[in-house]
C-alpha positions in Angstrom: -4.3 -103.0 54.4 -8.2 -102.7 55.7 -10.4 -100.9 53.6 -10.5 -97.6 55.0 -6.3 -97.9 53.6 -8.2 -97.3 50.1 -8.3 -93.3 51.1 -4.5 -93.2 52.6 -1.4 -93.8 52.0 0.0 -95.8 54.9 3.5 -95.5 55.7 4.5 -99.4 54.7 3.2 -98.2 51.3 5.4 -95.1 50.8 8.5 -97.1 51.8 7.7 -99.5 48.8 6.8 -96.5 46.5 10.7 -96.2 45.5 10.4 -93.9 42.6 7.8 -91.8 44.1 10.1 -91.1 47.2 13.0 -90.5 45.7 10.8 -87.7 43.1 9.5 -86.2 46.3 12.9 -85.9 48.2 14.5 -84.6 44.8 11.6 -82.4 44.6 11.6 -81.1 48.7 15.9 -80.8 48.0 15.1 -78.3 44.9 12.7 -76.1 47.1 15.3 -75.8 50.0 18.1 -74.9 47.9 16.2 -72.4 45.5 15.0 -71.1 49.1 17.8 -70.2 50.3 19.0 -68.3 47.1 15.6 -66.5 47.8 16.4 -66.0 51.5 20.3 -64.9 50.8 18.8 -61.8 49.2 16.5 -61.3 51.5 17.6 -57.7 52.8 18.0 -54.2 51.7 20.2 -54.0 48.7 22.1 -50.3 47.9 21.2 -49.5 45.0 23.6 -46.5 44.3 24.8 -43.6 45.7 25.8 -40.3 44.3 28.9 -39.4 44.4 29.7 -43.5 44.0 32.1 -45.1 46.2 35.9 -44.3 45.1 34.6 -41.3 43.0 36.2 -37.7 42.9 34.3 -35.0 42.5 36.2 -31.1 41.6 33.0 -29.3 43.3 31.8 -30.0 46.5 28.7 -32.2 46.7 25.8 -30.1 48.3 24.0 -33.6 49.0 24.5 -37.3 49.3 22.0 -39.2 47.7 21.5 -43.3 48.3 18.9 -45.4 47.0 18.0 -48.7 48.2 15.7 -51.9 46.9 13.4 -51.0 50.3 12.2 -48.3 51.9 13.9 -47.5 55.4 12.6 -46.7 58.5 13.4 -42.8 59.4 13.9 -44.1 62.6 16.6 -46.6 61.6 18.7 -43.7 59.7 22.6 -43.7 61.2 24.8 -41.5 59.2 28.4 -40.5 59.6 30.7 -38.1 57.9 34.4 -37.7 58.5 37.5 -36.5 56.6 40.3 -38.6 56.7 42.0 -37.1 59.1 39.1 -37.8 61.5 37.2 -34.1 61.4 34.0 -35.2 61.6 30.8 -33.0 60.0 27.2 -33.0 60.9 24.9 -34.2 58.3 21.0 -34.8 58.7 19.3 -37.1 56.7 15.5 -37.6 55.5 13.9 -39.7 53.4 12.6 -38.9 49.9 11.5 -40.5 46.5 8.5 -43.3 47.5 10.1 -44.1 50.3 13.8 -45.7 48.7 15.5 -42.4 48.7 18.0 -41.2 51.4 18.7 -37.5 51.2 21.7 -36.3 52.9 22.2 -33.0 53.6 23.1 -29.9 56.3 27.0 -30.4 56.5 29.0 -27.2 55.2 30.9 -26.7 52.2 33.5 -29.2 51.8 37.1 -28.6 51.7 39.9 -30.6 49.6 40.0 -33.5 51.2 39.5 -37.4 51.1 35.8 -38.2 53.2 34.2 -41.6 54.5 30.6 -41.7 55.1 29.2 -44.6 57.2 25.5 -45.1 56.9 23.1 -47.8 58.4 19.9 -48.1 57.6 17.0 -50.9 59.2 14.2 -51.8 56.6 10.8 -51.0 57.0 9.6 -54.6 55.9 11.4 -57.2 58.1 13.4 -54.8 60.3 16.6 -56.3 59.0 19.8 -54.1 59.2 22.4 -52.4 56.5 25.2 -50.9 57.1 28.6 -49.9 54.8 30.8 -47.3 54.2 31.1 -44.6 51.4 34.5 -43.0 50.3 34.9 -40.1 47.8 37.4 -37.6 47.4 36.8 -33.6 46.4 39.7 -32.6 44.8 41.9 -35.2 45.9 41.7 -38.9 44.5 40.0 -41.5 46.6 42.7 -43.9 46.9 40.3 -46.8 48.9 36.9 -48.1 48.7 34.8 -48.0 51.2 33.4 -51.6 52.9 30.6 -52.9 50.7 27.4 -52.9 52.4 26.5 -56.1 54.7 23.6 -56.9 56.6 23.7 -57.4 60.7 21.7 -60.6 60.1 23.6 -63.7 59.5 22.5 -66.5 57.8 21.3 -68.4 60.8 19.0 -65.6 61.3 17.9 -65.3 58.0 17.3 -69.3 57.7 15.5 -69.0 61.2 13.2 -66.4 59.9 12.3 -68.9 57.2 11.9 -72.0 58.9 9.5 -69.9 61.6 7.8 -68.5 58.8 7.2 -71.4 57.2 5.5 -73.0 60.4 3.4 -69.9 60.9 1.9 -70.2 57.1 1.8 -73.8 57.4 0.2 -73.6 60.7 -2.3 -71.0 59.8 -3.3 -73.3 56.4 -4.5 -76.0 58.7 -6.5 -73.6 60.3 -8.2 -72.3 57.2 -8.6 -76.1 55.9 -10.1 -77.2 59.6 -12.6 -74.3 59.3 -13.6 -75.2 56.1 -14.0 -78.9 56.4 -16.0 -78.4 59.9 -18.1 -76.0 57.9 -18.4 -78.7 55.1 -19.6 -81.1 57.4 -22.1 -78.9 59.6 -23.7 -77.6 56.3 -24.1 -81.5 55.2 -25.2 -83.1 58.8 -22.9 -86.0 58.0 -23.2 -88.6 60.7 -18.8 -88.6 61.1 -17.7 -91.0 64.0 -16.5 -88.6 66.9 -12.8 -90.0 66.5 -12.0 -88.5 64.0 -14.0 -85.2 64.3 -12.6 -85.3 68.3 -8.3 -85.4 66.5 -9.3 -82.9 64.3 -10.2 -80.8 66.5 -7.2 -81.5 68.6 -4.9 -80.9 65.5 -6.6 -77.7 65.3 -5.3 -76.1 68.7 -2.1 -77.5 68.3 -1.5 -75.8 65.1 -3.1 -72.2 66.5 -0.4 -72.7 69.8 2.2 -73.6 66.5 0.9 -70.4 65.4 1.3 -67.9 68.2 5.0 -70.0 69.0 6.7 -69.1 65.5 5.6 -65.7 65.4 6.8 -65.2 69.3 9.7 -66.7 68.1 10.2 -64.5 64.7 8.8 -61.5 66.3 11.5 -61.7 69.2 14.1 -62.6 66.8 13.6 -59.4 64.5 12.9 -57.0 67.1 16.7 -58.1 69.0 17.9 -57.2 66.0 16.3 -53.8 65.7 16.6 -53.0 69.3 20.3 -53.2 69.1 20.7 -49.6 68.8 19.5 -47.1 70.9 17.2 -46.0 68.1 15.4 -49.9 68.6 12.1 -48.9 70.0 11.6 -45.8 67.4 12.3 -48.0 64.6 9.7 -50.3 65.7 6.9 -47.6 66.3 8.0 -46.1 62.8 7.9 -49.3 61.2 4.3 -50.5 62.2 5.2 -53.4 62.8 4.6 -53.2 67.2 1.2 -51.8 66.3 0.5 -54.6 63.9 2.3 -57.5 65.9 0.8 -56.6 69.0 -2.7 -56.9 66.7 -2.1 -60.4 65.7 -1.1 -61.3 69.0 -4.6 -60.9 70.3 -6.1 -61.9 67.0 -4.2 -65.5 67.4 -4.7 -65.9 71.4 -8.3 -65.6 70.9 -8.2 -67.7 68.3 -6.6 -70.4 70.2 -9.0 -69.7 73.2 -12.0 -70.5 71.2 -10.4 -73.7 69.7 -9.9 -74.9 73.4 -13.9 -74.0 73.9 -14.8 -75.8 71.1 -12.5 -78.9 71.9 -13.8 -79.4 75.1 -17.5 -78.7 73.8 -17.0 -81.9 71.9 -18.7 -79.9 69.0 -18.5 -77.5 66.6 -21.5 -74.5 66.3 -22.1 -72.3 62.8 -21.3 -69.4 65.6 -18.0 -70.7 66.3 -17.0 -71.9 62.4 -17.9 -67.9 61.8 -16.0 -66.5 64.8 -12.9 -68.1 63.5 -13.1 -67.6 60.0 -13.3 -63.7 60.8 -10.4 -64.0 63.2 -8.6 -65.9 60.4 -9.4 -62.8 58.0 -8.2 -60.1 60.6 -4.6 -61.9 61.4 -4.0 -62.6 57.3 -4.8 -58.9 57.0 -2.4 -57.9 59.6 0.0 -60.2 58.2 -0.3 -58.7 54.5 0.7 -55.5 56.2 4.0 -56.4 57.0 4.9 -58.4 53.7 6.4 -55.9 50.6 3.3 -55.3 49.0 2.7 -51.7 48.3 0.0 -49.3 46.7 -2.5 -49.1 49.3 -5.1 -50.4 51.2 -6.6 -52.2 47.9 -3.3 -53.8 47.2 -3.4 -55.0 51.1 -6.6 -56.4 50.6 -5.9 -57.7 47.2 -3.0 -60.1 49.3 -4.8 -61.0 52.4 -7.6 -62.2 49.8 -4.9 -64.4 47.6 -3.1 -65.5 51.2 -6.7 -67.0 52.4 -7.8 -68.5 49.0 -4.5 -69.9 48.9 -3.9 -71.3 52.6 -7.6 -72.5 52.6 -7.0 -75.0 49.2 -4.1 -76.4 50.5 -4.7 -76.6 54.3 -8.4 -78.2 52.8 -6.4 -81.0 51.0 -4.5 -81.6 54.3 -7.5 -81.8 56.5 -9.7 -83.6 54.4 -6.5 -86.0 53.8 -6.5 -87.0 57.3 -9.9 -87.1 58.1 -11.0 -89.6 55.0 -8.0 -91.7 56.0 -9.8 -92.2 59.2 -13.0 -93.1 57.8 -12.5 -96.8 57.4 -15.9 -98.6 55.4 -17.2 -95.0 54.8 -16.5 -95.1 51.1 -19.9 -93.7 50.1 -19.2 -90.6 53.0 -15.7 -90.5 52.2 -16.7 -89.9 48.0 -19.5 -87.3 49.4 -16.8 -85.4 51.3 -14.4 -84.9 48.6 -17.2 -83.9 46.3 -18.3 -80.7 48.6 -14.9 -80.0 48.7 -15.0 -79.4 44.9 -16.7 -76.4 44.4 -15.1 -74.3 47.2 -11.5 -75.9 46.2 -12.4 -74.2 42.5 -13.3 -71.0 44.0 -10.1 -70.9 45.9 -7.9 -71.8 42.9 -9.9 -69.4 41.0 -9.8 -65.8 43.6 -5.9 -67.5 43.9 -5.4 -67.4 40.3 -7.2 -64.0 39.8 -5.2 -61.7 42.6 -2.2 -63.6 41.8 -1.7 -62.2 38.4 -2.7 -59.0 40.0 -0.3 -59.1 42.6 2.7 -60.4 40.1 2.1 -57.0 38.1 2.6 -55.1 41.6 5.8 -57.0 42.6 7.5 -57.8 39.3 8.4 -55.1 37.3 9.2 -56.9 34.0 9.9 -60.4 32.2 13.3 -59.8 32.3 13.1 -59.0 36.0 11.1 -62.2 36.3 13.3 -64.5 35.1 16.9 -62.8 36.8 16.0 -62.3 39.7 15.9 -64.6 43.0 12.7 -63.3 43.8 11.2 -64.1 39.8 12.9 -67.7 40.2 11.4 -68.6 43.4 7.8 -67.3 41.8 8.6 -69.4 39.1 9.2 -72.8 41.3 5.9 -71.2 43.1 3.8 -71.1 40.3 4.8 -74.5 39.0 4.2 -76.0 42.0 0.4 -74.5 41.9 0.2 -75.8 38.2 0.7 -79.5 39.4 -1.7 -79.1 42.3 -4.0 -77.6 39.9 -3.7 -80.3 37.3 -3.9 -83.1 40.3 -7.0 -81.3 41.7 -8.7 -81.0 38.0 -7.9 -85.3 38.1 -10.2 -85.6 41.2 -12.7 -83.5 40.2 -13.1 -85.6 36.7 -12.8 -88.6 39.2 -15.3 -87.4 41.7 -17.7 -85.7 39.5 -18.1 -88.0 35.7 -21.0 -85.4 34.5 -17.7 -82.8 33.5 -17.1 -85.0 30.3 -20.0 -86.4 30.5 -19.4 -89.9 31.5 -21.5 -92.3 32.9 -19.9 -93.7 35.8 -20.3 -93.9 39.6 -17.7 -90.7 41.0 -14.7 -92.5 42.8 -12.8 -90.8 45.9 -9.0 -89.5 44.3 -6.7 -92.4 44.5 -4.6 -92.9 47.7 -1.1 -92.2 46.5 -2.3 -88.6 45.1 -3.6 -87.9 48.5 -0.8 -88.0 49.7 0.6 -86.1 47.2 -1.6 -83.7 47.2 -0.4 -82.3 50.1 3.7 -82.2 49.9 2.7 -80.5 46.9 1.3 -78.0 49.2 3.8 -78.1 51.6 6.3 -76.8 48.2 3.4 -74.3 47.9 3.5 -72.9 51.2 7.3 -72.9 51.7 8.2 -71.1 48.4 5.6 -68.2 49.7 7.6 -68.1 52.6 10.4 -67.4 50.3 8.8 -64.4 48.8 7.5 -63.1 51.6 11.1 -62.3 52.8 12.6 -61.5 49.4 12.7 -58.1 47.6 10.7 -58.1 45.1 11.4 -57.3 41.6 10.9 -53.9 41.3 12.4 -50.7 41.7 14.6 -48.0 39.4 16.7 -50.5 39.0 13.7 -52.3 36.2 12.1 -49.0 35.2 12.3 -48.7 31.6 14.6 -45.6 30.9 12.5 -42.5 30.6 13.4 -40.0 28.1 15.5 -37.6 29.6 16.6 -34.6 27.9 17.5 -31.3 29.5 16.3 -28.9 27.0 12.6 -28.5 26.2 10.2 -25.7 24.3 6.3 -25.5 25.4 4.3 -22.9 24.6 1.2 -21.3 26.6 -0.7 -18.9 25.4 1.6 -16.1 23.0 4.3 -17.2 25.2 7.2 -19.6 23.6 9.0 -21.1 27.0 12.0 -23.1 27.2 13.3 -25.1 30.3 16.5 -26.3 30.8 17.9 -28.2 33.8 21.4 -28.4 33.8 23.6 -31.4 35.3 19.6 -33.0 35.5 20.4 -34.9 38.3 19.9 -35.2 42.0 22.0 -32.2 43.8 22.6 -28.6 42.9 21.5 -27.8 39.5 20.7 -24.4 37.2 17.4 -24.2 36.2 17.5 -21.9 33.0 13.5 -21.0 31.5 13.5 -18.3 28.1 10.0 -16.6 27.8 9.4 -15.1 24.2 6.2 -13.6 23.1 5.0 -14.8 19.5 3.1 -11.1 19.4 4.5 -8.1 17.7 4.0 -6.0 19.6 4.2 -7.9 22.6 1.0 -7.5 25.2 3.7 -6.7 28.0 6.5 -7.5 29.5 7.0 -10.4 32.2 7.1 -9.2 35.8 8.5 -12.3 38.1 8.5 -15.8 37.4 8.7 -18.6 39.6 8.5 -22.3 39.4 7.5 -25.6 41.5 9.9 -28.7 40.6 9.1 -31.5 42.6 8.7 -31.1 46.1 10.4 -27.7 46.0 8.1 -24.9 45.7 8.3 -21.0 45.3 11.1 -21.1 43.2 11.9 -17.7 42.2 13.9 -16.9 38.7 15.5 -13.6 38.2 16.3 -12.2 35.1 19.8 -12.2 33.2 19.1 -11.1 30.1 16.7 -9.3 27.3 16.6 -8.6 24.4 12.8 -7.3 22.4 9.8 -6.2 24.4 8.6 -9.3 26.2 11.5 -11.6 25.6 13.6 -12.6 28.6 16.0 -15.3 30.3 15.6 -16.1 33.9 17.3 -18.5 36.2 17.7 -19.9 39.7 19.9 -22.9 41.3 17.7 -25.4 42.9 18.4 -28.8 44.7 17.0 -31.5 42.7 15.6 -33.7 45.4 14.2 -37.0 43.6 14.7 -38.7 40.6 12.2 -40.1 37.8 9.2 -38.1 36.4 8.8 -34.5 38.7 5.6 -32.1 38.3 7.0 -28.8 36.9 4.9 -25.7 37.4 6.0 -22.3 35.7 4.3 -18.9 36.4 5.1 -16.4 33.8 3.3 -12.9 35.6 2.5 -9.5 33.6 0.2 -7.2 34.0 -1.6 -7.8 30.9 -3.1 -10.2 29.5 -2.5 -11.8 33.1 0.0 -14.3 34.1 0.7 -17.7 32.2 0.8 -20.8 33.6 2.9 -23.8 32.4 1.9 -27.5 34.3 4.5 -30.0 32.9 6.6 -33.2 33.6 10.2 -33.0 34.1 12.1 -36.6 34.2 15.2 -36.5 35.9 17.1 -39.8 35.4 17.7 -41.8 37.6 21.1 -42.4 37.2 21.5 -46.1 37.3 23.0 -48.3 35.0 20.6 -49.6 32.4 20.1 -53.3 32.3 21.0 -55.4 29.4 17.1 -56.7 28.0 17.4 -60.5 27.6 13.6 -60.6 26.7 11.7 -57.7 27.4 11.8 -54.6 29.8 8.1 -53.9 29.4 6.1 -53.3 32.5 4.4 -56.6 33.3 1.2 -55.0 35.2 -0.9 -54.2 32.3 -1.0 -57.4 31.1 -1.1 -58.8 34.0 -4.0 -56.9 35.4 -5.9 -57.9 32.0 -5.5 -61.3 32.2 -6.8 -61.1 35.6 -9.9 -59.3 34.7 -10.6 -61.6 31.6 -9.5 -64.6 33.7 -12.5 -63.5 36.1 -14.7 -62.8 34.0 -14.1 -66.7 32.7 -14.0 -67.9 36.4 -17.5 -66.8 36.4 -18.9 -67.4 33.5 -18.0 -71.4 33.6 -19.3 -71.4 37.4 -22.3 -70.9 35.4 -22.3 -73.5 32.7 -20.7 -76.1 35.4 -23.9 -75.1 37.7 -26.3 -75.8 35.0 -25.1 -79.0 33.8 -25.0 -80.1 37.6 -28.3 -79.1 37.9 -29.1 -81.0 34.4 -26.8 -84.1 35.1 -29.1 -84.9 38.5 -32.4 -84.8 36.9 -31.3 -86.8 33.8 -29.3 -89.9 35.5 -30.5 -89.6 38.9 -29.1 -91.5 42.0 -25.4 -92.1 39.5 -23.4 -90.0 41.0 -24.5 -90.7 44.3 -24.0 -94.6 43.4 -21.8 -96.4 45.4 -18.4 -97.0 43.4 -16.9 -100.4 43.1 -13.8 -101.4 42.8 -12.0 -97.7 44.4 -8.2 -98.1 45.1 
């Protein structure tokens, strides 16, 4: 093996490495099969529906309610509603409740009679299809079920978007790693033969045409899906995802335009390093706003912020990989190469570390969600994976830099075999964020810790003693009972109207039932309960004197789903989460200090040893 073999692993030596290979296919096998675990549930899910398929109801529903695991496209919404002998009834449908929450309404009083609903419904995230029937009976038993819901997409379609998805991330990693390394290089003024610099740069376009191929190719694949319906095009405009695709388009064809430039310049400019790097921001910004995150623009920018931390650390270790394997007799280069890579590799695994916790609190709701769900076991596998890269990088930076423990010895480039490591590591890395990309996360009504529900309660405003009461407390038609009772003897004056806000239905106007002393009253109205979980109530109790009182409030209206068993804890995870991140930061930066000074001390004390040649490298 010639010398510059010291820095790679050559392909004779991983046949030889028996135990190694057979850890890394064992290890590649375990990612693909917890994968496609991930990728099996990677669709809209019903949660429930109300009435519940085979259910019989004695009154006639005045809405059908369904909940889902993502939030639809309005655009997407097909709804169907037919009695069994074929009479078939208009229904409208809307979309309520963050996003999750179908609302089914318009179609006239039911008769006795046995009714099928067919719904389909395209999510907002990957444009994926659902569709399934619903059967209830009012008045008469349901004798069927309906068909349980099933998605359009087959498994070859879902393992399709994976595999393209994975190239895409994969391809765009190199990218970030190119960028980085060229900028490495330019800020050092290394004397690198043009072979290697001139491949590099050649490996660079063929990963951006990589790029703009897969997501063509996913792109097209989705959208045929979505288009299949006459609805296609409005479910693509509703979505955001032909504003936002047709963004990254551009953003990737100009990227690939100015990595031709460059490649047939023979050189790279600061100009051209920066022109990328932004374009490489704008398309993982575009891309973070088609993945499931949710809560805003900060959360957006908290994701595209992990996705480039994370791409550039990886894609770095596969760059700089190749390019010191292609530096044979450089050892002294190839050492000073790794060591630059040091500090913005710890940056990256620290801004990675950082939003990631954030991140984990916005998409997993619990620990118990973490640990039984498909999306919580292939952020486990992900996270384990980034432990052993970490651990491996922490190795070369002890390795290329001896004044961290303060030893006195030349620094040493990382041995060969965990360079080439290093990167199937990566590789696991990338593919299991594939994987949650095109999972639902763990989150939703279904991992809310119950609220306290009760359908009675007594406040009190002023002299006024008011009770509410919500009677069934669930979505659909419902009595909303409020008793007003002055504390005063005699009372200031009697109540005039009241009228209530619950929700998103506003103006609702009581009218009195009964009385009984000056000032004490019962009023009540029916109202359609719209949404479930915690609702802003607002009662106005007017009188001409003192004035009117005003009650502002939280109802909870639960949910309705079945609570799940707590095998560790159903505590939310983002408060925790969001502190470790901030005290995790605040650690980040304060040993970017003491590391800095040390540096700073080790090169005046014992000058010209870290810079020493080392002998004896493998």
């Amino acid at each position: 093996m010639s010398e510059g073999g010291t820095v790679g692993m050559s392909w004779a030596a991983w046949r030889r490495s028996g135990p190694a290979k057979v850890a890394v296919l064992l290890a590649v096998a375990g990612i693909l099969w917890l994968g496609q675990a991930g990728v099996a549930e990677a669709h809209p899910v019903l949660l429930r529906s109300s009435p519940s398929d085979g259910q019989t109801v004695r009154a006639a529903p005045r809405q059908i309610d369904l909940w889902f695991s993502e939030p639809p496209t309005s655009a997407g919404l097909d709804v169907a509603l037919s009695d069994r002998d074929g009479k078939a009834f208009p229904v409208s449908a809307r979309i309520a409740d963050q996003g999750i929450h179908v609302v089914l309404t318009g179609f006239p009083e039911l008769p006795r009679s046995v009714y099928e609903l067919r719904w389909s419904v395209v999510s907002k995230y990957d444009l994926h299809r659902l569709q399934g029937t619903l059967v209830f009976g009012v008045g008469l038993a349901a004798t069927a079920n309906g068909r349980p819901a099933e998605t359009v997409t087959g498994p070859a379609g879902t393992v399709a978007d994976v595999v393209l998805g994975w190239l895409d991330l994969a391809a765009t990693s190199v990218l970030c790693g190119w960028v980085l390394v060229t900028a490495l290089l330019t800020r050092g003024r290394y004397d690198v033969p043009a072979d290697p610099m001139t491949a590099l740069r050649s490996l660079a376009g063929a990963f951006g045409f990589l790029t703009v191929f897969a997501s063509l190719a996913r792109g097209g694949r989705q959208w045929s899906e979505a288009a299949g319906t006459d609805s296609g095009l409005a479910v693509l405009k509703d979505s955001g995802q032909l504003l936002r695709w047709s963004l990254r388009e551009v953003v990737l064809v100009a990227i690939c335009v100015l990595l031709v430039r460059q490649s047939r310049r023979g050189r790279s400019s600061w100009a051209g390093i920066l022109t990328l790097s932004c374009l490489l921001l704008a398309d993982l910004v575009l891309r973070a706003g088609t993945s499931h995150a949710r809560g805003g623009p900060l959360t957006l920018a908290v994701l595209a912020l992990h996705q480039a931390s994370a791409l550039t650390w990886v894609g770095g270790l596969v760059v700089l990989g190749i390019l010191t394997a292609r530096l044979p007799g450089r050892r002294k280069d190839t050492v000073e190469i790794w060591r630059r890579f040091g500090p913005a590799g710890a940056c990256s695994v620290a801004v990675l570390t950082v939003t990631g916790l954030l991140l984990t609190g916005r998409q997993v709701a619990t620990l118990d969600a973490a640990l039984g769900t498909p999306y919580g076991r292939a952020l486990m596998v992900k996270l384990t994976l980034a432990g052993v890269l970490m651990a491996l990088g922490l190795r070369h930076a002890v390795r290329l830099h001896p004044w961290l423990v303060r030893r006195l010895r030349p620094a040493a480039a990382p041995p060969r075999r965990a360079q080439a490591f290093a990167p199937l590591l990566g590789v696991g890395v990338v593919l299991m964020a594939v994987v949650l990309a095109g999972t639902p996360p763990a989150r939703g009504p279904q991992f809310d810790k119950p609220e306290p529900a009760i359908s009675r309660a007594d406040y009190q405003v002023d002299d006024l003693l008011i009770t509410v009461s919500l009677g069934p407390n669930q979505p659909g038609r419902s009595l909303l009972l409020v008793d007003v009772v002055s504390s005063r003897r005699p009372s200031p004056g009697p109540i005039t109207t009241l009228t209530a806000d619950l929700g998103s239905i506003s103006g609702i106007v009581l009218r009195r039932t009964a009385g009984g002393a000056q000032g004490d009253s019962r009023w009540q109205a029916a109202v359609d309960v719209e949404a479930t979980g915690p609702l802003p109530l607002r009662v106005v109790a007017g009188r001409n004197h003192p004035g009117a009182a005003v009650l502002t409030t939280t109802w909870v209206v639960p949910s309705g789903l079945a609570p799940r068993p707590v095998a560790v804890s159903n505590r939310p995870l983002a408060p925790w989460t969001t502190a470790a991140a901030l005290i995790l930061a605040v650690l980040a930066a304060a040993a970017g200090v003491v590391l800095l000074r040390r540096h700073r001390r080790a090169r005046v004390v014992l000058p010209g040893t870290v810079d020493r040649e080392p002998s004896g490298v493998r």
